[in-house]
C-alpha positions as CSV (number, residue, x, y, z in Angstrom):
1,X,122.0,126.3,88.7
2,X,118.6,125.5,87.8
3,X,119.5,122.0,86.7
4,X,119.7,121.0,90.4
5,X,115.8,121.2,91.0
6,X,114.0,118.3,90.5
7,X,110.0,118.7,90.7
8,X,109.9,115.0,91.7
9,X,111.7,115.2,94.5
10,X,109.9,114.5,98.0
11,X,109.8,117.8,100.2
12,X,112.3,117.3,103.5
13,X,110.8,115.8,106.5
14,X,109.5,117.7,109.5
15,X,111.3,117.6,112.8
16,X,109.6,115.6,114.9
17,X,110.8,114.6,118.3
18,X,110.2,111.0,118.2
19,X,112.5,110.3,114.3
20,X,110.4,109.1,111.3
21,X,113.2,106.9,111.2
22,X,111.0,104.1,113.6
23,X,108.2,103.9,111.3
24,X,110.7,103.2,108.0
25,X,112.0,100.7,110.2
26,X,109.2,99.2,110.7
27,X,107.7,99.3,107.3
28,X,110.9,97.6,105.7
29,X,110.7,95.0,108.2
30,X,107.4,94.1,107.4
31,X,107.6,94.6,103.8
32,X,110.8,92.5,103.6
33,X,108.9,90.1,105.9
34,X,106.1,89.4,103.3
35,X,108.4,89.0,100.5
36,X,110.2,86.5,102.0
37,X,107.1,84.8,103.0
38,X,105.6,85.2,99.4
39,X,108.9,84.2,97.7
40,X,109.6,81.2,99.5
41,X,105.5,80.1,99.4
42,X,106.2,80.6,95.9
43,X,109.4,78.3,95.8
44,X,108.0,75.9,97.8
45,X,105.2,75.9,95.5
46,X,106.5,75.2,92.2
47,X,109.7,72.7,93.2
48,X,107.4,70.6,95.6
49,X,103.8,70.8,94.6
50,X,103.2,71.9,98.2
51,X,101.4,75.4,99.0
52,X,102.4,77.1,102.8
53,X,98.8,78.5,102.2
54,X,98.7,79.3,106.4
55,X,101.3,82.2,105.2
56,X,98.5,83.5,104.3
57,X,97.6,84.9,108.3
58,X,101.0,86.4,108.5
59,X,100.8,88.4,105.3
60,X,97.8,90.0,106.1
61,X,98.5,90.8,109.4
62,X,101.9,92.1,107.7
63,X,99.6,94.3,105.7
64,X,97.3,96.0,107.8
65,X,100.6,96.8,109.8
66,X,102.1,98.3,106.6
67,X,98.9,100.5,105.9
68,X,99.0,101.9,109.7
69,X,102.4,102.5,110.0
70,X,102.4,104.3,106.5
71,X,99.6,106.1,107.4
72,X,101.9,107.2,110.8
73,X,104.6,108.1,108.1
74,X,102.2,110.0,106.1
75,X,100.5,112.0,108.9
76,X,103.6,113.1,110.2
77,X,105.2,114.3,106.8
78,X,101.9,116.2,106.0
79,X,101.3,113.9,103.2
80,X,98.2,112.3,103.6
81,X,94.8,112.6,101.0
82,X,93.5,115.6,101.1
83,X,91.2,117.6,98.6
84,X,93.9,120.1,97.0
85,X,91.9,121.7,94.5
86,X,90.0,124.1,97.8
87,X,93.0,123.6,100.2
88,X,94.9,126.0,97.6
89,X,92.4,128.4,96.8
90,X,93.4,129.6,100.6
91,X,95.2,131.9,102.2
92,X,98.7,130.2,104.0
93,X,96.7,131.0,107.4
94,X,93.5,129.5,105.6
95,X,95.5,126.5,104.6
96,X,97.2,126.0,108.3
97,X,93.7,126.3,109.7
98,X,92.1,123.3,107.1
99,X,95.2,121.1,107.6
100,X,94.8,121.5,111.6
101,X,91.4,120.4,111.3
102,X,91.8,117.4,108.6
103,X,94.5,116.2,111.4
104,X,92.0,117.0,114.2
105,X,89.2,114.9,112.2
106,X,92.1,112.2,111.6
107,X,92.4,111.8,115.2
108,X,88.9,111.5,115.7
109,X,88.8,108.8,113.0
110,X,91.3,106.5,114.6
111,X,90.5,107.1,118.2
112,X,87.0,105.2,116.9
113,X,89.7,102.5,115.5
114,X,91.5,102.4,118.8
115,X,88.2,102.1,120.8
116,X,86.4,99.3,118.7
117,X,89.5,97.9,117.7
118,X,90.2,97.5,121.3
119,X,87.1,96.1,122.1
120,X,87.6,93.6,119.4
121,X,90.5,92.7,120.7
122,X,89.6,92.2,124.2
123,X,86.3,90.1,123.0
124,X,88.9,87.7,121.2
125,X,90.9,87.1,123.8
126,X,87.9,87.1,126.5
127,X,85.8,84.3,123.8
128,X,90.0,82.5,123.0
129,X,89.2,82.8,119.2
130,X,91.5,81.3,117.1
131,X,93.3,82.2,114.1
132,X,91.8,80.0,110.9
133,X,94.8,78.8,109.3
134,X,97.2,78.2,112.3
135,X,95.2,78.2,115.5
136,X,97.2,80.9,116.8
137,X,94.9,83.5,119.5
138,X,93.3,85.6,117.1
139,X,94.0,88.8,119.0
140,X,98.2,87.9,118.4
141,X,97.1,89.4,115.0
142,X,94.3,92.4,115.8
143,X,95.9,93.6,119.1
144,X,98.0,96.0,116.2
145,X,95.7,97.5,115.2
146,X,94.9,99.9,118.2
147,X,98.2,100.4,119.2
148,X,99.4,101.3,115.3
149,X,96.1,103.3,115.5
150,X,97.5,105.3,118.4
151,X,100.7,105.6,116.7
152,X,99.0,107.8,113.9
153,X,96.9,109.6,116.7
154,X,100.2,110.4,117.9
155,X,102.0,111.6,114.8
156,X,98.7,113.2,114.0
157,X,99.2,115.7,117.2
158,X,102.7,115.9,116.6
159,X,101.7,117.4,113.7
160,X,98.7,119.8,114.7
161,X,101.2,121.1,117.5
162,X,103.7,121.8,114.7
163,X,100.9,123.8,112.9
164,X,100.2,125.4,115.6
165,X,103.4,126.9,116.4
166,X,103.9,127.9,112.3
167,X,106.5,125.3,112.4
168,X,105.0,124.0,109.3
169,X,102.1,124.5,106.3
């Protein structure tokens, strides 16, 4: 019955060998993680006059984890931006061919992350920066970004490999 299509609904996910079931994980732990943070700054806030404003390290690390790890999810799923309006115009070959090489540029992109974001990393620990707010060592909080950067390198070859093989696209 056509009353059992619904244009809304999100396309299954690919098979992938490592489950998109870790990086949903992960995003609801960090997204429930900052809403407890916020909720009880926010508590805290108006029944004691006092602000946790240091919360404020944890939520942003929180966030630039939630933006890589999404960005894993997206990658993986074949749902990442893309400029539709010329990727249709082509054949399904065409198609497979530009979505190979947006994932192969993609990988480019955040092997630059990985690299610098390594070197960051390695030059906060090496110079014992600490964090602003808390006094934590600063790279506690960027040493995530090149490992969640390799984590979308990684869905991002999953995926190519996947093209490749006319698995999906």
């Amino acid at each position: 019955m056509a009353a059992d299509f619904d244009p809304t609904a999100a396309p299954p996910d690919p098979r992938t060998r490592i489950p998109l079931t870790l990086e949903r994980v992960l995003l609801a732990a960090a997204m429930g993680t900052m809403a407890l943070i916020t909720a009880g700054n926010v508590v805290t806030r108006y029944l004691t006059n006092i602000s946790f404003s240091f919360t404020e390290e944890y939520s942003v690390a929180l966030m630039v984890a939630v933006a890589m790890i999404g960005t894993a999810l997206a990658t993986a799923c074949g749902r990442h931006i893309r400029i539709g309006y010329f990727v249709d115009k082509l054949s399904p070959r065409g198609r497979r061919i530009a979505d190979i090489i947006g994932s192969a540029l993609l990988i480019l992109c955040f092997a630059l992350i990985a690299w610098y974001g390594a070197r960051m990393v390695w030059d906060e620990y090496d110079f014992e920066v600490l964090s602003p707010g808390l006094g934590h060592p600063q790279w506690l909080y960027s040493v995530w970004l090149p490992v969640l950067a390799l984590l979308v390198i990684g869905r991002a070859a999953g995926r190519i490999l996947r093209l490749a093989r006319g698995e999906e696209g």
